[in-house]
N, C-alpha and C positions, 0 to 999 in steps of 0.2 A: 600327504604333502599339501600345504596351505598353498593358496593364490599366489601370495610375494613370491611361494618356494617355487612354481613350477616359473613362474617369471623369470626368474634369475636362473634357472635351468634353461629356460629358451633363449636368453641372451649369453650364457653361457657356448652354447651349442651355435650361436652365429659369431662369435666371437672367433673361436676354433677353426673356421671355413674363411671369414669374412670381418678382419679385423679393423678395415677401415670401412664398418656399415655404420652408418648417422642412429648410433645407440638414443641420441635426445628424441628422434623423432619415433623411434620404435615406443621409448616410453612412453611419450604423449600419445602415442595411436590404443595403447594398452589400457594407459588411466581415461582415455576417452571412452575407450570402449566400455571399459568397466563402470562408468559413469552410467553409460545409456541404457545397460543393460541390468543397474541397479535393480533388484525386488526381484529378477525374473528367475527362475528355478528351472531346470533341466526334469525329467522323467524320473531322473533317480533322486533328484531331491538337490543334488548340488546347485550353488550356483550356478546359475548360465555360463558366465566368466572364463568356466572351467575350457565351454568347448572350443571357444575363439583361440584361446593359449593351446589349445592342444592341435588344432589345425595348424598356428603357425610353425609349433614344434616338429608336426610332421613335416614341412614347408622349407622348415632349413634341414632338421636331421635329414630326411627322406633325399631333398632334391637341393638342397643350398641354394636356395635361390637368393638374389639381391634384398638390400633393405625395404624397397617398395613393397615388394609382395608380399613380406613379413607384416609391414604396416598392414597390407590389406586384407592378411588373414584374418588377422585379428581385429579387423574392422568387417570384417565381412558379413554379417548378420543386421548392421546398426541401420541399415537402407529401410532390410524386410520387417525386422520386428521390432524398431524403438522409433521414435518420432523424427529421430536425425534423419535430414534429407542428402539427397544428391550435393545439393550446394552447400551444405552443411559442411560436408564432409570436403569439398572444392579447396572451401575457404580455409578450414584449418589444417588442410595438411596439401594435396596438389589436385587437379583435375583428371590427373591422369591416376592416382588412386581411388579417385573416386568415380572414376569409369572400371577401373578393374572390379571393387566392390560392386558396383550396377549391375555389371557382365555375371556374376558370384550369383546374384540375387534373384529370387523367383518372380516370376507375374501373379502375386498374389491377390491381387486387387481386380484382378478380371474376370468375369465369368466365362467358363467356357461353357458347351454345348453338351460336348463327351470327355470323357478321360483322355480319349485319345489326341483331341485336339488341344487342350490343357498340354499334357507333353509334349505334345509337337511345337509347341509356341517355346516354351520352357527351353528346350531343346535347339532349337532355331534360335534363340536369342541366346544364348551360349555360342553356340558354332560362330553366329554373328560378329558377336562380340572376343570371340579367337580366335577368328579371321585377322582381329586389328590386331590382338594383340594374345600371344598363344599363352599367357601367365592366366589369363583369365581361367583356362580349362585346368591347368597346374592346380590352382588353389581349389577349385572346387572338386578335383579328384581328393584330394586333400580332406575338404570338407567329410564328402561321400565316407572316405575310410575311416574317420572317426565317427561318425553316426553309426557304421556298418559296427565298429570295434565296440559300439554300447548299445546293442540293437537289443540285447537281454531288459530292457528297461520298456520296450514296445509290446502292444499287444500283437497277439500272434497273427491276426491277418496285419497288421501294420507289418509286422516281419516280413511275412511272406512277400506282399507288394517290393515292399522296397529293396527286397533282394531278388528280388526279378525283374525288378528295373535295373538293377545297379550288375548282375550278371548281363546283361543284354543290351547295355547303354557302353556304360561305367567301366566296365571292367575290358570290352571291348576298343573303346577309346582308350585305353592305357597299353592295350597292345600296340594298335594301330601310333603311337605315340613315342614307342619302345622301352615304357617304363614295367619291365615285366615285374619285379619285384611287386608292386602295388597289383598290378594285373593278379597276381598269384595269390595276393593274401583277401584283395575282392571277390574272387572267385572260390575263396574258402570260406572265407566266413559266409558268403550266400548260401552256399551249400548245406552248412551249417544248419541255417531257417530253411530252405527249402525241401533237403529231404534228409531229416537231423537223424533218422536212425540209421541210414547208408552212412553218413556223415561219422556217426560214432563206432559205429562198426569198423569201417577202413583207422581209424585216428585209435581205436584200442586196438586190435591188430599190429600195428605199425608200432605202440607202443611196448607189445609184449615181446614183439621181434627183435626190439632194439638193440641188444647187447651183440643181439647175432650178426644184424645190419651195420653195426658200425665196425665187428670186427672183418667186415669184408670188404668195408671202404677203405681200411685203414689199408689192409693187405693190400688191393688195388693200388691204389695210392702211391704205397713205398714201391712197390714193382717198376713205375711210371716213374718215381723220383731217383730211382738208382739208375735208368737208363740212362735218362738226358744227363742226370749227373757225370755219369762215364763216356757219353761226350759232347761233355763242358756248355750245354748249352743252358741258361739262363732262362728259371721259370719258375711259377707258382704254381702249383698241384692240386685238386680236392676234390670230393667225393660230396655226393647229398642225395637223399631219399627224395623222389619226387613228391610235387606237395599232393595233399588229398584229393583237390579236385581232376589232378588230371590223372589219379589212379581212378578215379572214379568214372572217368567219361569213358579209359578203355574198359573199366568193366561192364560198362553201357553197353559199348558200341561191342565188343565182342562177346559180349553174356561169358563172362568167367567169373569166377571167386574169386580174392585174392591171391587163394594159394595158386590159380592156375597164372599169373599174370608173375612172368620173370624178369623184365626188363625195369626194372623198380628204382637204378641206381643210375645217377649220371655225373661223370667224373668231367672239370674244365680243366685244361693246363692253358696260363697266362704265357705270353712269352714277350718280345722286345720286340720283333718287326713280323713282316709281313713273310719273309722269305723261312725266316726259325718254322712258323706254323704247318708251314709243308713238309719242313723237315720231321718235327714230330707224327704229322699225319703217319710219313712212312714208319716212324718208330713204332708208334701205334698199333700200324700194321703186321707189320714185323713180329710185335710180341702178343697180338691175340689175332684172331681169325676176323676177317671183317663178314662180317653179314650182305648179300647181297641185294641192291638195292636199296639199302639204306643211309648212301655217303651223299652229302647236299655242300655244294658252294657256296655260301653265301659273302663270301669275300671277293670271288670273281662276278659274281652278281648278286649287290647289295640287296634287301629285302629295300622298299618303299620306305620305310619308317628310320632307317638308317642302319640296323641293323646287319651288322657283318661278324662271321664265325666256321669253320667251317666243323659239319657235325657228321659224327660217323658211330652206327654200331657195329660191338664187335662180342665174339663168343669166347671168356673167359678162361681161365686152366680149367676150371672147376666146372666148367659148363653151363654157367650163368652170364646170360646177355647182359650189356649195358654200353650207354651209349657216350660219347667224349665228345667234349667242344673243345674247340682250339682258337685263340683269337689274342691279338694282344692286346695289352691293357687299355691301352685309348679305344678298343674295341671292345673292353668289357665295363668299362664306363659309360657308353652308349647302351648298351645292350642289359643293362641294370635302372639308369636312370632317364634313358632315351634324350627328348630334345632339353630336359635339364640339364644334360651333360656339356651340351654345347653352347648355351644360351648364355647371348652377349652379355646380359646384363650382372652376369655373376665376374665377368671380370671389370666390366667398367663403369658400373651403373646406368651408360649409356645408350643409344642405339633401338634400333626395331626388333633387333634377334633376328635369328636361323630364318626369316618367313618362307623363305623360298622352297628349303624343306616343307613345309602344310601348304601349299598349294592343292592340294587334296580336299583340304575344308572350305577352300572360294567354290571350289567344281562342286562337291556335295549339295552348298547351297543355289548356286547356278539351276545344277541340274533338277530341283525340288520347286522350281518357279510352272507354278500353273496344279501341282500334285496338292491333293488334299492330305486331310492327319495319317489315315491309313496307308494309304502307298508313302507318306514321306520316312515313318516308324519303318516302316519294311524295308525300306531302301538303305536308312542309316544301320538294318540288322544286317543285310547282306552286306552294302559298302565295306562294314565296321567289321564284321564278326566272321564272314566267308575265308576261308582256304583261299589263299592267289596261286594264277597258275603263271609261270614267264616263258613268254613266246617270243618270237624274234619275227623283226622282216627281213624280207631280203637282201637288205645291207648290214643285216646282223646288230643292230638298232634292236634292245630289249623292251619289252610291254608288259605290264602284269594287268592281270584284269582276275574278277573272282573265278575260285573253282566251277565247271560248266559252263564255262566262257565259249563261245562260239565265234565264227567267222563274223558275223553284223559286228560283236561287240568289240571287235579286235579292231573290222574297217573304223568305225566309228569312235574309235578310242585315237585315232591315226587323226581324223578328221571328219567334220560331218559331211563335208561335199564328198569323200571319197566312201561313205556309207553312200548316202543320195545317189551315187551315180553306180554303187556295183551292182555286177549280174551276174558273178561269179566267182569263186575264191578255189585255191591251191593249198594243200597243207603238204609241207615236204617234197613238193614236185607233182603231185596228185590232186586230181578237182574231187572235192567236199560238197557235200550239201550243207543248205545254208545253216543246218541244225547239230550240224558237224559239233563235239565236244574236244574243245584244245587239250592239248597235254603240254607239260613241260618240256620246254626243250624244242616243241614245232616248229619250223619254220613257216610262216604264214604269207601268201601272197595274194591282194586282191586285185581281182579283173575289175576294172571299170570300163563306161562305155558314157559316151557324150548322149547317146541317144534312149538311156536310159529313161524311164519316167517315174523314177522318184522309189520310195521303200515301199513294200506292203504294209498293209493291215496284219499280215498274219506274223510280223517281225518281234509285233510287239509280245506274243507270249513266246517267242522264241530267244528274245535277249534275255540277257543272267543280270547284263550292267544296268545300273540306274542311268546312267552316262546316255549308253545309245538309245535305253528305250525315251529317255528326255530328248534326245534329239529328233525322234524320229517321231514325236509328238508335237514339234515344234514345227516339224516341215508339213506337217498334213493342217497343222493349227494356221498355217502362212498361205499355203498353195491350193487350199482347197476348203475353203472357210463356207463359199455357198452349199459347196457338196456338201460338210460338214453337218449344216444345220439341216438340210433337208435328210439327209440318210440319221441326227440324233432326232432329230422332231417326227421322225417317223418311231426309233426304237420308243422316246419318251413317250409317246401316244399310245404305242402297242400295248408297253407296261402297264400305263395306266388304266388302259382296257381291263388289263386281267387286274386288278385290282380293284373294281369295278369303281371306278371316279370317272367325274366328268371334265372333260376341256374347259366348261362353264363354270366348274368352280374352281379352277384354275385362275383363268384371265377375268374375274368377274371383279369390280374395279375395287373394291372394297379388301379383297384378299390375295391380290397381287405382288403388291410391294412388300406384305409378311411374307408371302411365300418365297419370294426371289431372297429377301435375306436370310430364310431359312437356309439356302442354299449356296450362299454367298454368291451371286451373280448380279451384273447391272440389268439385264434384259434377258427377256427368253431366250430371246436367238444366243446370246454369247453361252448360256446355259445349252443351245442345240447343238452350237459349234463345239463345246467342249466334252459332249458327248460325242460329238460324230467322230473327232482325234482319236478319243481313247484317255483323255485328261479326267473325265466321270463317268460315271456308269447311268445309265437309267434307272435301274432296281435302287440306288442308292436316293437318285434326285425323286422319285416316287413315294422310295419308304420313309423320308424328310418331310414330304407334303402332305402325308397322306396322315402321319403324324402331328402336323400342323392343323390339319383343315378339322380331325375331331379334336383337337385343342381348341379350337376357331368356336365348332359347334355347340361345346359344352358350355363355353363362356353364352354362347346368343342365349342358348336354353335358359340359362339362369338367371340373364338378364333380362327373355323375353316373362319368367314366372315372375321374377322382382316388380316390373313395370306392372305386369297384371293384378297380379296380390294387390296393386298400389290403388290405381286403378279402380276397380273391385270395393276397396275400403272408402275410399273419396267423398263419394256420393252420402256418407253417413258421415256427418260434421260432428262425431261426439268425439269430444278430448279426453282422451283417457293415458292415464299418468302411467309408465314404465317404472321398473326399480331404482334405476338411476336418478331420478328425482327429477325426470325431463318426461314433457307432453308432449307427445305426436300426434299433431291434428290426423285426424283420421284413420290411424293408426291401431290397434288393442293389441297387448301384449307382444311385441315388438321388439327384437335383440336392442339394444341399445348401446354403444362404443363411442369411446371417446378419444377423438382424432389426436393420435402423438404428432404431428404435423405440427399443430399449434394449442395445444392442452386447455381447451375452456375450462372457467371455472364460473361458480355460482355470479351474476351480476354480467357477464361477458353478453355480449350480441350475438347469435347462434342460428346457423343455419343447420342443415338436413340432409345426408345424401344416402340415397338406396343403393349400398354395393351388394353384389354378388355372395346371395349367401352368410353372409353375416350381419343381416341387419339394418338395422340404422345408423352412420356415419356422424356424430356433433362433431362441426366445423365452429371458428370463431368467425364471427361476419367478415373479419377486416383479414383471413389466409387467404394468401395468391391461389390457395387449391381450390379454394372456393369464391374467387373473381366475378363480378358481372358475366364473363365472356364466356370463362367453363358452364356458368349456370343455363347462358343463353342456349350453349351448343351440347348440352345435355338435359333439355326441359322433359320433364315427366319423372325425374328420378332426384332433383329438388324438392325439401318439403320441408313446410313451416313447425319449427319448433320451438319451445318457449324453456326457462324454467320453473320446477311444482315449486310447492311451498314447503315440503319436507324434502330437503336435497341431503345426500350425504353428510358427517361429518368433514370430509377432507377430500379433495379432489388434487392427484399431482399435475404439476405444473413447471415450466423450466424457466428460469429466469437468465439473461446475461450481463456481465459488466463488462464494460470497458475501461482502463486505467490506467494510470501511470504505474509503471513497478517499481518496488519501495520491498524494503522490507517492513516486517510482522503486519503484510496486508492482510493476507487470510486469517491473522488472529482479531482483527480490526473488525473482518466481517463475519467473522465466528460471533463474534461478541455481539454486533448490530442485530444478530439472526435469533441468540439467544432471549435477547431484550423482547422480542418478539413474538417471542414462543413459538417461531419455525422450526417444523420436522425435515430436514435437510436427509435424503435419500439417497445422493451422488453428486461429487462436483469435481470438474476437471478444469484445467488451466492451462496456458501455455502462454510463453516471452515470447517477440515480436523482436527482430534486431533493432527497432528504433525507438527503446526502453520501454515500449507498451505491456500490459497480459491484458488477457484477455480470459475470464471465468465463465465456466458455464455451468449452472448449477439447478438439480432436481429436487423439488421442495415440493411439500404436500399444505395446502392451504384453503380454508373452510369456505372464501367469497373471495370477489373482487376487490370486495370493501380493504380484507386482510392485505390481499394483495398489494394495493395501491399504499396502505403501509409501509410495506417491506423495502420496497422503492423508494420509499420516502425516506424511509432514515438510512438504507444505502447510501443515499445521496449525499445527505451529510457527512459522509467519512471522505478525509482529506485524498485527494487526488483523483477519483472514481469522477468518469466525467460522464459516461451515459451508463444508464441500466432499462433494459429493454426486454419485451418477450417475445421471443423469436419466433417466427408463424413459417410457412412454408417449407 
């Protein structure tokens, strides 16, 4: 299928849903895209082009969303990897597309420290930005499941990563979201790369069973379609093999084969209200055996994510288990495509949407203020990926908190003064200890007490929730800030002992302010304090520094060997010529490098810097890197250098223009450059909205003399108003 053809396939397919979406602005979001993304190729060879249409397509088929987000599928990439900016994108289509694309897009332009702080940032600026606005996490799931659907194109640790990010991020946000369909096929194709020969094992299996699997569905099925038939109750019926991965985690989690695992089929009946589904429950009942202990409400109490159905298994004629959902249709439209199902914007283009349903993703981020990479990854695995349990207070007021939830996390789910002030809790009418594990269905009751003095320290490995243990890291971080630093500056000390460092090359003045930002803190003490909460660890803030100060070390060594070498050579004033075609007073045989900063060439005014290991540094006299003021506050590792008399043929060098934009300018200056006899190496360019470009260009040339040539008849070509050499 050609580009036009998958085009007119995806406006096709919004058309079908969404017949009065702004088709003009979908296609200009597509020819822009395809514009910006011109030359760039995908892994498998295609155009890039391919995958922005294939996200939007998943975007409307998958979840029909409005024309915005279509727009912004298929813009979604033009932030991260083409030159279009933010306001770029503002200006020719809205701002609020072009904050959805932003929210889509990585931090790729920053460095991080660890892997893990990279995705925490990445990750945080997601939730952030679907906090405003939840289409944001739509389209990037979106993204995620077409990269996952072409991941055969990746090398195989690239597989692996990204499908253990995208099981443990990805795929649990689609849950927690109630878009199980995508949840299902994330969590297969992971599978797929992560453990591809269980993977293929269960998926050939399942394939050679088939004829026998579908004749049991089928029978199911009509059994279930003749009852309700016979009385008269109105419904949609079916059957379906559960998908691989979640055959797979029971044979994990119960070490069976496939042949031992019988519960393999799960049948829905649709129905029109809320009242018909109970009725079928009983029918259900009625015509197989239920299993006990395995009937759940989830209509009389919704799951968090909006999800309602009510699910029961049952023991067949045959003596094959399998399990039935029951819900009606506005209930399987939820429970398929989650908050797409409801989202404002798909009937009016209008509005904020559902927000009030993800209130879940302000608290996430709330509760992640003051955590570093590692507990925030941890938290969004529990938050995201944990079993919920739903507990009740004693007004019968429901709570879900994750599987191993205790009495702290329940109080503190309630409120954090009613954590703060308990001394004791009640499950069912009976006092708990505080490590107590909820179960579904408890009734939970906590004691509080005015005279209380606040949580323990030992709460904090006793909570499950992110929630309480954030709170109760906030009361110790408010109420006891002096204690705080004196019980961390005692742990950081201890550590540091056994590592054997000193206090002194800690606070020694020179190595302070790298070390506090190694650690991201403004002052020791806030670093004592955030140890003493339980906000960082000591062994963490130690093995950062300790890591730091032999970084610190190695640099002095090589700096202090540089200076001395230097030093050492001085005192013997013979000039001896390097290969480069440059003299180093006092110098013999001497690395020699020539600064990309500002590229001298033969004729230029030159200075000299002793870096680290490599050498000799040539500066042009007139770079800012090499200033009066840097040379002042680095004296000893300046040195006078000249050029020999046999220099290279050709030294590169960058030139820039500035100009008015015209067309056949770069044939203009093709031409100038030819007349010349310039070896042009690279040249890039970009328009200015105030009709300007701007060229920057990599040319190889033998002198100064050459140089000041090349400038010269630059000049002369119409419009071109400065050409300069960029230094700094």
């Amino acid at each position: 299928m050609t580009v036009q053809e998958q085009y007119e396939q995806l406006e096709k397919t919004v058309r079908e849903y969404n017949p009065a979406g702004d088709f003009a602005r979908i296609r200009a979001a597509f020819e822009y895209a395809d514009q910006c993304h011109d030359g760039q190729k995908r892994k498998s060879g295609e155009p890039y082009i391919i995958h922005p249409l294939a996200v939007a397509q998943i975007v409307a088929e998958e979840l029909k969303l409005d024309s915005e987000s279509i727009e912004a599928a298929l813009l979604h990439d033009v932030i991260e990897d083409t030159p279009a900016s933010h306001d770029d994108v503002a200006h020719l289509f809205s701002p609020t597309i072009a904050d959805l694309v932003e929210g889509v897009s990585k931090l790729t332009r920053i460095q991080y420290a660890t892997k893990e702080d990279e995705q925490m940032e990445n990750l945080r600026k997601m939730l952030i930005a679907m906090s405003k606005d939840i289409r944001v996490i739509l389209i990037k799931i979106a993204d995620r499941l077409h990269n996952m659907r072409t991941m055969e194109y990746q090398s195989p640790a690239k597989q692996k990563q990204k499908s253990l990010e995208t099981m443990e991020i990805y795929a649990p946000i689609s849950h927690r979201l109630g878009m199980q369909r995508m949840k299902w096929e994330l969590e297969d194709l992971s599978l797929k790369y992560l453990d591809p020969v269980g993977y293929e094992e269960i998926v050939t299996k399942l394939n050679d069973r088939s004829q026998e699997h579908e004749a049991f569905l089928q029978r199911i099925q009509a059994q279930i379609a003749q009852r309700l038939n016979e009385l008269s109750i109105s419904h949609v019926v079916y059957g379906r093999i559960k998908h691989p991965y979640s055959i797979y985690r029971k044979m994990f989690a119960q070490n069976k084969s496939l042949e031992e695992i019988f519960d393999l089929f799960a049948f829905r009946v649709l129905v029109d209200n809320v009242g018909d589904c109970y009725n079928v429950l009983g029918v259900i009942h009625d015509l197989y055996k239920p299993i006990l202990g395995r009937f759940k409400d989830y209509i009389g109490t919704a799951k968090p994510n909006g999800y309602q159905s009510l699910h029961t298994t049952v023991m067949g004629t045959d003596g094959v288990p399998f399990e039935v959902q029951i819900r009606t249709k506005e209930m399987h439209e939820i429970a398929e495509y989650g908050v797409a199902a409801h989202w404002k914007y798909k009937q009016n283009g209008q509005g904020a949407g559902s927000e009030g349903r993800y209130e879940w993703v302000r608290r996430l981020l709330e509760n992640q203020e003051g955590a570093d990479a590692e507990d925030y990854i941890h938290s969004l695995k529990v938050d995201m990926f944990a079993d919920e349990v739903f507990v009740f207070t004693p007004n019968g007021d429901v709570q879900n908190l994750p599987a191993g939830a205790t009495p702290i996390d329940f109080a503190y789910a309630i409120h954090s003064a009613v954590g703060n002030r308990m001394v004791g809790a009640k499950v069912n009418n009976r006092i708990v200890t505080f490590d107590h594990k909820l179960k579904n269905g408890d009734i939970v009751e906590i004691m509080p007490s005015n005279s209380a003095k606040g949580p323990s320290r030992d709460w904090m490995s006793i909570a499950k929730s992110s929630e309480a243990r954030s709170k109760i890291r906030q009361w110790f971080k408010k109420e006891r800030r002096e204690e705080n630093i004196a019980n961390g500056r005692a742990s950081f000390e201890q550590e540091l002992k056994h590592a054997g460092l000193s206090m002194k090359d800690v606070t020694s003045a020179e190595n302070l302010a790298m070390l506090l930002k190694k650690v991201s803190y403004g002052s020791l003490d806030d670093m004592y304090a955030a140890i003493g909460y339980g906000g960082f660890t000591a062994q963490k803030a130690v093995s950062r520094i300790r890591s730091e100060l032999l970084k610190l070390a190695r640099q002095q060594q090589a700096e202090a060997a540089s200076i001395k070498a230097a030093e050492e050579s001085i005192p013997i004033p013979r000039p001896v010529k390097s290969e480069q075609g440059i003299i180093v007073e006092g110098l013999d045989n001497c690395l020699v490098k020539f600064s990309r900063c500002c590229t001298p060439v033969p004729g230029d005014a030159i200075v000299g810097f002793i870096t680290r290991g490599y050498g000799v540094s040539v500066h042009r006299a007139d770079c800012p890197n090499a200033s009066p003021e840097r040379r002042a506050s680095q004296e000893g590792r300046w040195l006078k250098v000249t050029w020999g008399s046999d220099t290279n043929e050709s030294y590169p060098t960058t030139i820039e223009v500035v100009c008015k934009d015209r067309l056949n300018l770069l044939l203009d200056i093709s031409a100038a450059l030819s007349t010349t006899q310039t070896f042009v190496s690279g040249i890039q360019s970009r328009s200015t909205e105030d009709g300007f470009a701007i060229i920057r260009m990599e040319i190889r040339v033998r002198d100064g003399e050459q140089m000041q040539a090349i400038m010269n008849k630059l000049h002369q070509i119409s419009g071109i108003l400065k050409v300069t050499r960029p230094a700094g």
